[in-house]
N, C-alpha and C positions, 0 to 999 in steps of 0.2 A: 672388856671390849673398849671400854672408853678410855683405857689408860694405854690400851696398844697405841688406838686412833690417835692421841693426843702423842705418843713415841714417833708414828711414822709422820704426823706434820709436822713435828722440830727436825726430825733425822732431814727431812726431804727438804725444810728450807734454811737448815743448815750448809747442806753443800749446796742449794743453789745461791746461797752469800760468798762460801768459798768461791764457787766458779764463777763469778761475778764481779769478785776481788780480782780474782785472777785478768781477767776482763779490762778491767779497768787499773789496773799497775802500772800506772806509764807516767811520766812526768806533764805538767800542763806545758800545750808547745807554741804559749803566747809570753814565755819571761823573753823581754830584749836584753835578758842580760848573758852576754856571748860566753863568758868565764865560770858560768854558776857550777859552784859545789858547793856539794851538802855540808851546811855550817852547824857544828853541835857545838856545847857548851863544855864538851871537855878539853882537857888544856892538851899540846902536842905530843907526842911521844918526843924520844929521843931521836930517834932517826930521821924523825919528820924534819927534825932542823936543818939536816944536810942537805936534802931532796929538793930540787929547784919549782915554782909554782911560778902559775902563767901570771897570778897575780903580784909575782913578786918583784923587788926592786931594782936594780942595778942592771949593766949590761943582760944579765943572765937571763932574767925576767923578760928583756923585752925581743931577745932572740925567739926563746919559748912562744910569746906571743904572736910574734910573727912567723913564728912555725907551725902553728895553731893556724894560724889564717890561710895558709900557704898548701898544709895538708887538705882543707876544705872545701877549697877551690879546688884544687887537684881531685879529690875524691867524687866532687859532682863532675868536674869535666871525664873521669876515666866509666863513673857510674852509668853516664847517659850514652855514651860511645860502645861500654863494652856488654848491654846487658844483652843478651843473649833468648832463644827460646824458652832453653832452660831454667832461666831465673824465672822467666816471665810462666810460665808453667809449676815452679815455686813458690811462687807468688799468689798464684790465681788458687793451688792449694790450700795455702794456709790461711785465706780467705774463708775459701770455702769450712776450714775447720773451726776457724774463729764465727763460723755465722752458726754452724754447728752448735757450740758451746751457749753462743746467745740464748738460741733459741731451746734448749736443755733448760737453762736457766727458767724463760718465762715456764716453760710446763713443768717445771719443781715449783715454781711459786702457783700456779695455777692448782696445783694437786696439795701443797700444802694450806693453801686457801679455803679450797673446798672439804679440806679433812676439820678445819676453822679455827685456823693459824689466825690471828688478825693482822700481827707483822708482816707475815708472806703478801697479806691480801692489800697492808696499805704500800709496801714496797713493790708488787707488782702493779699498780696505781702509778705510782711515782715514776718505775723505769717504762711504761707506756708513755706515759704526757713528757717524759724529758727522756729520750733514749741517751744510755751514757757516752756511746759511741757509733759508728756509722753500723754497725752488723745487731744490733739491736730494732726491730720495726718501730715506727711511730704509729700508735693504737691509739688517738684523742677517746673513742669511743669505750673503749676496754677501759680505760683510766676513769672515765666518767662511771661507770656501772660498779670499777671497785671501790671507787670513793666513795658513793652514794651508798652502798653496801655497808663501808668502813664507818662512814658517819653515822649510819642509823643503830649500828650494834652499839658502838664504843662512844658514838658522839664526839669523836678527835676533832679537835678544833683546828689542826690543820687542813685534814678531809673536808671540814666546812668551810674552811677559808677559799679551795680550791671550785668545790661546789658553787659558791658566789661567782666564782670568774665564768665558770660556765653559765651560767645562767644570764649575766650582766650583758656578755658576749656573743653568745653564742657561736662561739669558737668552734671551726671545724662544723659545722650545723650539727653538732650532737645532739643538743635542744634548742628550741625557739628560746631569743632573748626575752626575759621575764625578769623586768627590774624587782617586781615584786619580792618574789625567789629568791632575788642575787642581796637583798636587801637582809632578808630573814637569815639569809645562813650566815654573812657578814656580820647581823648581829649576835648570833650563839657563837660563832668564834670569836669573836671579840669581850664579849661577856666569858668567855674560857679565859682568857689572858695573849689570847694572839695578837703578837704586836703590830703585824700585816695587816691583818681583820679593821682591828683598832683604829689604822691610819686609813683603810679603808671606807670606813664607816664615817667617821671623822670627815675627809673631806667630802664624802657627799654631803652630808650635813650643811657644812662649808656652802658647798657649789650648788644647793637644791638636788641634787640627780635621783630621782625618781621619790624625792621627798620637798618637804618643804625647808625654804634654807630655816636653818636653828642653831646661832652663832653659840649658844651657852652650850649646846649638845656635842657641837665641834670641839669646844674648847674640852669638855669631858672625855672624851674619845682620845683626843690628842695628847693632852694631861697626865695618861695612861698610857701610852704608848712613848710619850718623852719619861715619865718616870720609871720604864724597866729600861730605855737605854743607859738613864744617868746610873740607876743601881750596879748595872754590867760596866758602866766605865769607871766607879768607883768599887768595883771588885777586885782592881789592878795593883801595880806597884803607886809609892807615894808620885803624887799629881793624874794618877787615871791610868786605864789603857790607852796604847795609844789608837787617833783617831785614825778610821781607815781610810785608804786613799778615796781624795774626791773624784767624783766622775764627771764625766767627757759626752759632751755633745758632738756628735758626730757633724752636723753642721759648722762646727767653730774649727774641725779640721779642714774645711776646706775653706774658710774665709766667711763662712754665717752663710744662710740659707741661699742669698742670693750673688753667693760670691765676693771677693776680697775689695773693699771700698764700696762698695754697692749697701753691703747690709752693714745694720748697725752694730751687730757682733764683734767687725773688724773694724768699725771707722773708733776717731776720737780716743778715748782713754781705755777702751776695747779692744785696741790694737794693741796692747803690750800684752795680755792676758797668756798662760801660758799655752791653751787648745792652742789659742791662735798663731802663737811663736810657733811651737810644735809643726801644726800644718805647713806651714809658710818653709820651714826647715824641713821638713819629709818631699816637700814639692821641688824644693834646690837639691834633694838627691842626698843629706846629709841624714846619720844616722846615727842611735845612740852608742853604738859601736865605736864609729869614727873618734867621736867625742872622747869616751872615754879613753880609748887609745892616744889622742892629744894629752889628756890632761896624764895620763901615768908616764907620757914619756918626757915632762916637764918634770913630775916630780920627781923622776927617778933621777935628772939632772940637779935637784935639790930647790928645784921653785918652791919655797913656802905655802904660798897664795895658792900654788896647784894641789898642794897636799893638801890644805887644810878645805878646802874645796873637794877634793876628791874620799877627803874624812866625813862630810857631808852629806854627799851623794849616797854611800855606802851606806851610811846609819840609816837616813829619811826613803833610803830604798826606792828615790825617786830623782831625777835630775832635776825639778823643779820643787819647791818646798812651798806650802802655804805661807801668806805674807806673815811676816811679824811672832818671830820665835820659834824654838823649839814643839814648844807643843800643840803649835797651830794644825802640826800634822804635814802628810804631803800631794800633790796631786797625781791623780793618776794617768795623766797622759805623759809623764816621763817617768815610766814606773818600770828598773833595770830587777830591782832584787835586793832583798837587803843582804848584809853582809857586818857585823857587828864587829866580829873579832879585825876584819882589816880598816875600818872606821875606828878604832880602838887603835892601830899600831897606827897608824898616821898622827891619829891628835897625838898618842906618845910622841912622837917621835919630833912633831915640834914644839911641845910642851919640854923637853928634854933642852930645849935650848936655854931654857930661862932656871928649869931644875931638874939639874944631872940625875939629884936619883933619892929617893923616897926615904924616909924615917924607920925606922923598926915600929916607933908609937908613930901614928899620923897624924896623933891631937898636938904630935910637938916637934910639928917641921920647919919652925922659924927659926932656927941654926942655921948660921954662914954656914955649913957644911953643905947644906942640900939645898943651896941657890947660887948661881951665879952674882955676885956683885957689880953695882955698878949700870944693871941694866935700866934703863930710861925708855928705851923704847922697845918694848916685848913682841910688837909685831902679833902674829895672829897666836900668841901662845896662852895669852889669857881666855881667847873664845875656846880653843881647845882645851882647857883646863874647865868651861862650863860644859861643855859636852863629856868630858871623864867624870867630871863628878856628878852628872846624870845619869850616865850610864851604873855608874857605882850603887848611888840610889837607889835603881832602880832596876840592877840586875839584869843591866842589857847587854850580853856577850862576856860577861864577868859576875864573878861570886857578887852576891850582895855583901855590901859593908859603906855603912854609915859613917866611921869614923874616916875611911878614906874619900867616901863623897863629901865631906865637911873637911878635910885636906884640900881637897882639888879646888873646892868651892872657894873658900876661905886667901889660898894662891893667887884666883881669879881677881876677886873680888880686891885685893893688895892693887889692881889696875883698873879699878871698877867698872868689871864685866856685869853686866846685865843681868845676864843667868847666873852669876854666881850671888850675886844678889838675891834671886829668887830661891834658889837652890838653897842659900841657908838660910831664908826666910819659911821654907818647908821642914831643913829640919828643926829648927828652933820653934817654930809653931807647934810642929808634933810629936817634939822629944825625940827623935827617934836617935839620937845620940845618946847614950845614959849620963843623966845627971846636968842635963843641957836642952833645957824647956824654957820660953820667956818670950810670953805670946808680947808684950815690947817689945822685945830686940827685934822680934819676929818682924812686927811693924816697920819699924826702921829699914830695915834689911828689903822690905817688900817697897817702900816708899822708894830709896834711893834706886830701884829696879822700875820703879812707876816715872819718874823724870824720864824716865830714857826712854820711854814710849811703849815699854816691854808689855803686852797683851795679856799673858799671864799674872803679873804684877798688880794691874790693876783688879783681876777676876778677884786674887786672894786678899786684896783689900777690900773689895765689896762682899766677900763670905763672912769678914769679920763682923762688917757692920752690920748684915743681913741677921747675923747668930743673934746680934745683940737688941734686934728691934728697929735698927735705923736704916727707914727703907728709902726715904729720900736720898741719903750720901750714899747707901748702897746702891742704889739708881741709878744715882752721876757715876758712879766707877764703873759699872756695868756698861753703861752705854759710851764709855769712855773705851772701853775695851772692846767693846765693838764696831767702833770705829779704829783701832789698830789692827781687826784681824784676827778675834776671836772667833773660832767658829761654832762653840760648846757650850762650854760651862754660862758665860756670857747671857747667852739667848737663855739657857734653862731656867735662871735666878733672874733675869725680866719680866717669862713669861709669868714667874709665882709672881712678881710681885704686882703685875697687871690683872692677875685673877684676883687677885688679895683686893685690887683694885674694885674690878666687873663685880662681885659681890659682897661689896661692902653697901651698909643701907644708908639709906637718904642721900645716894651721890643721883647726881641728875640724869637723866636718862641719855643724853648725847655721850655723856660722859661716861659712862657705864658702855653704852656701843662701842666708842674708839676703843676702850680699855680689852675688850671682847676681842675685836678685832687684829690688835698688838698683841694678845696673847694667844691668836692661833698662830699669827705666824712665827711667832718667835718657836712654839712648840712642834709646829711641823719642820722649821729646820733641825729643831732637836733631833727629832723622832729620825727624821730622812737619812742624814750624818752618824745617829747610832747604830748602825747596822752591822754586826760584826759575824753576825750569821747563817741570816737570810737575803742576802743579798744579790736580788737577782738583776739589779744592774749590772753588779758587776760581772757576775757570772754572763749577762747577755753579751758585755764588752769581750770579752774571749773568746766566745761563739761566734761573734761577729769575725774579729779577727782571725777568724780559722779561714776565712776564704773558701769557705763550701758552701757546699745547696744546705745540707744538712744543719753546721753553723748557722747558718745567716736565717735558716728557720728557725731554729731555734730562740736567735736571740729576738727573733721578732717576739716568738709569745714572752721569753723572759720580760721584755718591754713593757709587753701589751699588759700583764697583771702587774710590774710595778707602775702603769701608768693610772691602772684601776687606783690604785693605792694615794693618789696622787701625785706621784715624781713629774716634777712638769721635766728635770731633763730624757725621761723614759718618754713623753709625752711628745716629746720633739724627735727624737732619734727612731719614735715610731713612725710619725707623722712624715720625716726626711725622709728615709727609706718607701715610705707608702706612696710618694709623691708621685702625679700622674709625668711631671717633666723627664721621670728614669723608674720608674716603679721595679725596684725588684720583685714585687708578685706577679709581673708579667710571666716569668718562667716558673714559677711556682704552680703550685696543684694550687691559692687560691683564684688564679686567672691564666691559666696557661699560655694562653693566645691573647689577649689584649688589654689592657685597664678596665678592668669590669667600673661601672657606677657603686656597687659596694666600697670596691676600693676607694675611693674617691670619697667616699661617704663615709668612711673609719678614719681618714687621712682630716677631711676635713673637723671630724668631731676632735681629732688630738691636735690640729692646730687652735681651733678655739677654745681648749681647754688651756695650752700651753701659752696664749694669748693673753687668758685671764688670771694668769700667772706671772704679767709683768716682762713676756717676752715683747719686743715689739715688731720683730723681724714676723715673727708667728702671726700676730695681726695684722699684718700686711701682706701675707697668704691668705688669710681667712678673704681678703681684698677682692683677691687675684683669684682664689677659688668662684664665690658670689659674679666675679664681673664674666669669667668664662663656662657659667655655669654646670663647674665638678662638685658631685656630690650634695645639689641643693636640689630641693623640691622643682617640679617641673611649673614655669610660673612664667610671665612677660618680659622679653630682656629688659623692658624698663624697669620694670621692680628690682629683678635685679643689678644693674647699675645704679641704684639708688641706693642699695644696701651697701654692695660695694664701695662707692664714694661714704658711704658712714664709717667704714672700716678704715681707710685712708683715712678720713678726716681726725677718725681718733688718736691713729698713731702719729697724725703731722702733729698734734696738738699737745705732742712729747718733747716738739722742739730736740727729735735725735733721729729723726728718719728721713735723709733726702729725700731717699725712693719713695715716700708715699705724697713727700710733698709734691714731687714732678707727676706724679701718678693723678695728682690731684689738678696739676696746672694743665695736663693734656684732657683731662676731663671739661675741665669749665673750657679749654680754648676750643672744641667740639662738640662743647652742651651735650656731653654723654652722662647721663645718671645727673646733670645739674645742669643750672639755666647756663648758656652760653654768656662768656663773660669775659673778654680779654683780660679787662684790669687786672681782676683775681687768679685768672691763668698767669700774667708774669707774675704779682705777686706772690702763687707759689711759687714759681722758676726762683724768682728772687733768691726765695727763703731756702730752696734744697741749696744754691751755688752758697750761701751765710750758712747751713749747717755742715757744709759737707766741701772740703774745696777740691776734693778729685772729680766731683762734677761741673766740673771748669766745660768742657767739652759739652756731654751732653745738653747742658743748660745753656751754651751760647746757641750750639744749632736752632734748639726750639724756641729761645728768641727770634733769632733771623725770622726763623719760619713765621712766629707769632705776628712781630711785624710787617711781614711782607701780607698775610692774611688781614691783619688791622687795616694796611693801606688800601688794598684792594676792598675790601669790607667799606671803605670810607670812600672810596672813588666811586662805588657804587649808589652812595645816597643813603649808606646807614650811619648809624649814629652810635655813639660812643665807645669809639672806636681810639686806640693810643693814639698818645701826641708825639711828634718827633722832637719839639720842641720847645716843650715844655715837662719838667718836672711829674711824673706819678703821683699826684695827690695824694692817692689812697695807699700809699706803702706804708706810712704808718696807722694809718687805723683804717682797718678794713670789716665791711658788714656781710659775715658768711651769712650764704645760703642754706647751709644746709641748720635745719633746729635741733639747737644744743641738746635740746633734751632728748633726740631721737638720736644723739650717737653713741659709740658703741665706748667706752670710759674706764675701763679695767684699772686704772690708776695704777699706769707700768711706772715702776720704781726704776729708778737709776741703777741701784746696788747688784740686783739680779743679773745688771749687762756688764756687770765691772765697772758699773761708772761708779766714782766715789760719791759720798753723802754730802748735801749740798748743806744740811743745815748742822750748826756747831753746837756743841752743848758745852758750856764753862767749866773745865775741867778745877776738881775742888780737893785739894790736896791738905792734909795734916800738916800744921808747920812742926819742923823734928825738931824745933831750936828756939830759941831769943833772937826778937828781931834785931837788924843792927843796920847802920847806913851802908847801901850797896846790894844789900843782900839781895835784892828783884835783879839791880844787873847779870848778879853771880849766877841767880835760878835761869835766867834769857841765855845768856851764854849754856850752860847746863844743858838745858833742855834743846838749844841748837846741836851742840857735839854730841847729842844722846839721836837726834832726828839725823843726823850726816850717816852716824854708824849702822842707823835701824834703815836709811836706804843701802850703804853698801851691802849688808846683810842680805837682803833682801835682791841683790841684781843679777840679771837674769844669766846663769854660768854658760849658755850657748855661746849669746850676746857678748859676753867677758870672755869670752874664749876664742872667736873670732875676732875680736877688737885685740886682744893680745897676738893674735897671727900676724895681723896687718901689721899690728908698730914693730914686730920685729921682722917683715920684712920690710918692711921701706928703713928702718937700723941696720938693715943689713946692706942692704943693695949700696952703689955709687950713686947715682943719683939722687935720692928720695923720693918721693909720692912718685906712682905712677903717673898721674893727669898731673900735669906742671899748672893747664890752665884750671885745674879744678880747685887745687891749691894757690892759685892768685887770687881767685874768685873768692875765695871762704873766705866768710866777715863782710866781703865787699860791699856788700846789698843795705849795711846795716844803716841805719840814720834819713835813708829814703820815704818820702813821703809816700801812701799809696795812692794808687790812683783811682779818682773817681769812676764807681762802676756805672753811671749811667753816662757819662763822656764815653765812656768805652766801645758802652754797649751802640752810643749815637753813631761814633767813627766807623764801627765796621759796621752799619746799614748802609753809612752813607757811601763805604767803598762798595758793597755789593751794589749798591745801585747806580754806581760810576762805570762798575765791571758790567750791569746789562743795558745801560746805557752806549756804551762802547762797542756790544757784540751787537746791538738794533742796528749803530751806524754800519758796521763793517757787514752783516749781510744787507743792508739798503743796497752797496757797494758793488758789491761782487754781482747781485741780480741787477744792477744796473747794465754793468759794463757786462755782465750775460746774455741782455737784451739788446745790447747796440752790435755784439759781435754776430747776432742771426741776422741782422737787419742789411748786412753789406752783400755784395753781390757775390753770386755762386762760384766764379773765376777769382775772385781775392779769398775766399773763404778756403779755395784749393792749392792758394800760391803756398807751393812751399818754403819759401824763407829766402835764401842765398842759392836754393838752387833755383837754378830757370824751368822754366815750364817745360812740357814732356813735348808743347812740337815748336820750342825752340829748334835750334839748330848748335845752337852751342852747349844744348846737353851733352851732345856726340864728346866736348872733350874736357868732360868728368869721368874719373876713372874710381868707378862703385866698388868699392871690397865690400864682397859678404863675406 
């Protein structure tokens, strides 16, 4: 009996995985990339060679392309015009069979559950809480009941990991929120090895949430969760797996939370970042499409620059690359698709320029036969000769073979390329060439790659020295490398050597905190960035991108548990979307009809979470939440305007947020939430127009206004009130009101917004040599030509692609530049002293009050001469002009045309 039972709950959720599969067989329909086909790693047939591809080069290629685009267009214009009843009765069938099969599905898994399948029972869990597609139901409640089931037989510490989000949340009101709850099962999954659990548990720890904060227990949690990503990204080919694409704040698409210049997302050195390019370019109507389509039909004319560029894109499978090398990784807001084998014929093919054609041995391709002579300037063929001998290395779209990644590398390196540098600093390090180990040269090879700023260069000199005991020089190279743009290995061998730090005995107790504190964070960026398989950011980012009710539900919960986890960009993009200013839960089943107070209350707990996280845009909602109170306890608007002015005050005192500093000068100039105060109200205007110079506008109006208030304020008999004519004492030293110690202090970091690091560390290099006169010159020069190529490297291929349009068309045209006067103008400005802003500010008071000095006289005017023209007698008041009176006599000879 029990070996039938145990027959029919495989048989039954066996085909319910078949039907299931079947279900879900469809490509993801978020790739931007218009061209995608299936890329495997075997090499072409015969035939293939003749066969013409969209992706391919010459005239041919880009017909295809444009026949591609031309049939697509065509097929939606004939699609929408000719659908007919019948289709639409077609349609509404296969629907109907496709909801059919869903629903087969859950009662095979419900029947094989109950026969006590565990699989069935945590897969139908799973396809409840995340429906694969729209013909599947969303069951919060079924999901909860098989987990709780699933977790108590088997103790799965995934089942418990999800158990905590319900309990933390209570999500879907399945159950009351019970931190208690959400605490206990976060610790048995994490205690299992859950690396979600783990970061879960970790930052509450962190943050206090529903414990007390406990930085050493943080650090444990974290520790563990950064040491199973670093094990999975050294499970890879030599130098790691690669990192997966970073993620995308939805707010940074559209210019940071409070729009482009306004927030600190897009002001300052946050404007280059690439969300924010991105948005900025999806809002001008341009798309990754277009793009590409520029660059193949440059290359296909034999642009270098475009190829080696469009070899790029292809490999990092993203239009934008993480700064500062190869294996920084790429981002994922210009993420088309990778494509290895056609990233492979591009580097060929201008690597081809400098050497026609390859060795039989590739240890012995220094023969005039298999190089061009003569060549001085290689142009882009030594960077493509470090990405062939990566790929070789590393068995990306080609066979693995070392001795031709130590060809390609060794090529490079003949024009000293960076990566090639690094490249046979890896395999000279780890032998992987036979007979060709010499952790010296290795050295060498890695140094001459560290001048040049190269990121990885640095990481694999600080491993050496880390192996050896030397955690001081290991240090300096570490934080060396992450200040070029490490996002990995970097932080992971900091954060060991800050815990090495945090408990080591008899260090001081401040001393021991900071070291605490440097090593959550370093371990939680670990942790965050390893994700290669739970990743429900990213998975939320495609749901989003689906443009449905069903999407955009979905990626809300994906969010909301990587937000549990700590992700402050899930924390934001939960919060943006929650937003009372556009709430998509308005349509939603959780507020159908209007912003519930919930919402508002989940929105605001993810912007101060995303807050204390170093956002500052986030803290200046938390501002604006408190001052119009969404989502706070019900309490006196003065309380809360007093809160709110703490929240503002925190983020002006980041010296990077106009908005909160103006937010702050409209406060004091109307003693809302603070004592009324001119002085302090301009001197914030002051400071937002010094942080920020697109608020040129706003901050002159609320001058005017400021002083026209001060003077009337002053005419009236009050007192300290601005001077027109004298200087602002208090601009440089000013005594806030509000007490430092009741503000709100997150100690937002620069780095988090893309601002670079303010503070330097001395970068401490191995001499390779004997000193000689000159040789500091030679390393200054050096290290300049290594910083010029790690920016070209590094710029932005939109940006370079558009600036290439322009110069050839104004090369093309007769004229040049379009704007003749914009091109007189450039440089003009240069050598001009500025001019003083409170002269500035003096003149245009003094014009406004010339302009309502002038409009008092001209109505004085007008009611004058209003009053003398009633005052004249009734017979002149009725004279009409040139004609005579009506009992003239000489009206008779005027002759009236009507």
């Amino acid at each position: 009996m029990g070996s039938f039972k145990f027959r029919t709950a495989a048989r039954a959720y066996k085909s319910a995985m078949l039907t299931l599969s079947n279900l879900t067989a469809h490509p993801l329909p978020y790739d931007h990339d218009p061209f995608a086909q299936p890329s495997t790693s075997q090499l072409p047939s015969f035939f293939s060679s003749f066969i013409p591809s969209a992706r391919g080069q010459g005239p041919v290629g880009s017909a295809i392309r444009i026949a591609i685009k031309l049939r697509q267009q065509f097929h939606t214009f004939f699609w929408i015009f000719s659908r007919s009843d019948s289709s639409t009765a077609a349609t509404m069938e296969k629907d109907g069979e496709m909801r059919c099969k869903a629903i087969k599905v859950v009662d095979l898994l419900q029947h094989s559950a109950e026969l006590g399948n565990m699989e069935a029972l945590y897969t139908l869990a799973h396809v409840s809480l995340f429906p694969p597609n729209i013909y599947f139901p969303s069951d919060p409640k079924l999901a909860y009941l098989s987990l709780s089931t699933h977790a108590s037989i088997t103790g799965n510490v995934s089942s418990q990991a999800l158990l905590a989000f319900f309990h933390a949340t209570g999500y879907a009101d399945v159950v009351p929120v019970d931190q208690a709850k959400a605490l206990l099962h976060y610790t048995f999954a994490a205690q299992g090895g859950h690396q979600g659990a783990q970061m879960a548990l970790a930052y509450r720890y962190w943050s206090g949430i529903s414990t007390l904060e406990d930085c050493s227990r943080a650090v444990e949690w974290y520790e563990a969760a950064a040491d199973e990503a670093m094990d999975i990204f050294l499970s890879g080919p030599p130098g790691g797996l690669t990192l997966p694409y970073t993620h995308t704040r939805l707010s940074d698409l559209d210019g940071g939370v409070y729009g482009p210049g306004a927030s600190v997302a897009s002001t300052g050195f946050n404007a280059i970042r690439p969300a924010v390019k991105a948005g900025l370019s999806r809002a001008a109507g341009e798309t990754w499409e277009d793009l590409l389509e520029y660059y193949l039909f440059n290359a296909d004319r034999g642009e270098m620059d475009f190829a080696y560029k469009l070899g790029k894109i292809f490999y990092q499978g993203s239009i934008y690359a993480t700064s500062n090398g190869i294996s920084s990784g790429s981002e994922g807001v210009g993420r088309i698709g990778q494509d290895l084998k056609l990233a492979q014929s591009y580097f060929l093919k201008i690597a081809r320029q400098v050497w026609p054609r390859d060795p039989v041995n590739p240890l012995q391709h220094n023969l005039p036969a298999h190089r061009v002579e003569g060549v001085t300037h290689p142009g882009w063929a030594p960077r493509s000769a470090g990405y062939l001998g990566r790929m070789y290395m590393r068995g990306e779209g080609v066979k693995q073979d070392f001795e031709m990644a130590m060809m390609w590398f060794e090529r490079g390196a003949e024009y000293s390329d960076r990566e090639c540098f690094n490249g046979l600093g890896i395999l000279w390090r780890d032998g992987l060439v036979k007979g060709r180990q010499d952790i010296s040269k290795a050295l060498v090879y890695f140094s001459h790659a560290a001048v040049q700023e190269l990121a990885e260069a640095h990481v694999n000199i600080g491993k050496y020295h880390y192996g050896r005991g030397d955690m001081k020089t290991a240090a300096t190279y570490f934080e060396v490398a992450v200040r070029s743009g490490s996002p990995f290995e970097a932080h992971f061998y900091l954060a060991k050597i800050h815990t090495m730090n945090m408990r080591a005995a008899g260090l001081p107790q401040d001393y021991a905190a900071g070291s605490c504190a440097s090593a959550v964070s370093f371990y939680k960026l670990v942790a965050e960035r390893g994700v290669w398989d739970d990743g429900f950011v990213d998975e939320a980012e495609f749901a989003w991108n689906s443009a449905t009710e069903r999407g955009k539900e979905m990626a809300i919960l994906m969010w909301w548990i990587a937000a549990e986890r700590g992700s402050e960009i899930a924390q934001n993009n939960l919060a943006y979307v929650l937003d009372q200013d556009g709430s998509i839960l308005r349509r939603t089943r959780f507020s159908p009809i209007e912003a519930s107070n919930d919402t508002a209350r989940l929105a605001l707990t993810q912007w101060s979470r995303s807050a204390t996280q170093r956002n500052i845009d986030a803290l200046v909602k938390v501002g604006d939440y408190y001052y119009h109170g969404l989502g706070v306890p019900d309490e006196p608007e003065s309380v809360r305007w007093e809160k709110a002015a703490k929240y503002y005050q925190s983020a002006a005192d980041t010296q990077l947020s106009a908005l909160a500093m103006w937010n702050l000068g409209w406060m004091y100039e109307n003693g809302i939430g603070v004592p009324q105060d001119y002085h302090l109200a301009k001197r914030h205007y002051d400071q937002a127009l010094e942080t920020n110079s697109e608020a040129y506008l706003p901050v002159l109006l609320s001058l005017i206004k400021l002083y026209t208030r001060s003077i009337w304020h002053t005419l009236q008999g009050g007192k300290n009130g601005l001077s027109l004519w004298s200087y602002d004492e208090d601009k440089s030293s000013l005594n806030w009101e509000i007490d430092p110690a009741s503000r709100v202090d997150p100690e937002l970091n620069k780095e988090e917004q893309g601002m670079p690091a303010v503070e330097e560390t001395e970068e401490v290099l191995e001499d390779d040599g004997p000193w000689y006169p000159g040789k500091a010159r030679e390393d200054f020069h050096r290290r300049r030509r290594g910083e010029a190529r790690h920016e070209e490297e590094d710029e932005d291929p939109v940006q370079w692609a558009r600036d290439r349009r322009n110069a050839e068309n104004e090369r093309d045209s007769d004229f040049g530049p379009e704007d003749y006067f914009d091109g007189a103008l450039r440089g003009g400005h240069r050598g001009e002293e500025e001019v003083d802003e409170f002269a500035e500010t003096m003149l245009l008071v003094a014009l406004c009050l010339a302009v309502a000095v002038l409009l008092y006289i001209r109505t004085r005017l007008v009611e004058r001469a209003r009053q003398g023209r009633e005052q004249q007698p009734e017979q002149q008041r009725q004279n009409l002009g040139m004609f005579p009176p009506p009992e003239d006599p000489a009206r008779q000879d005027w002759m009236i045309w009507r």
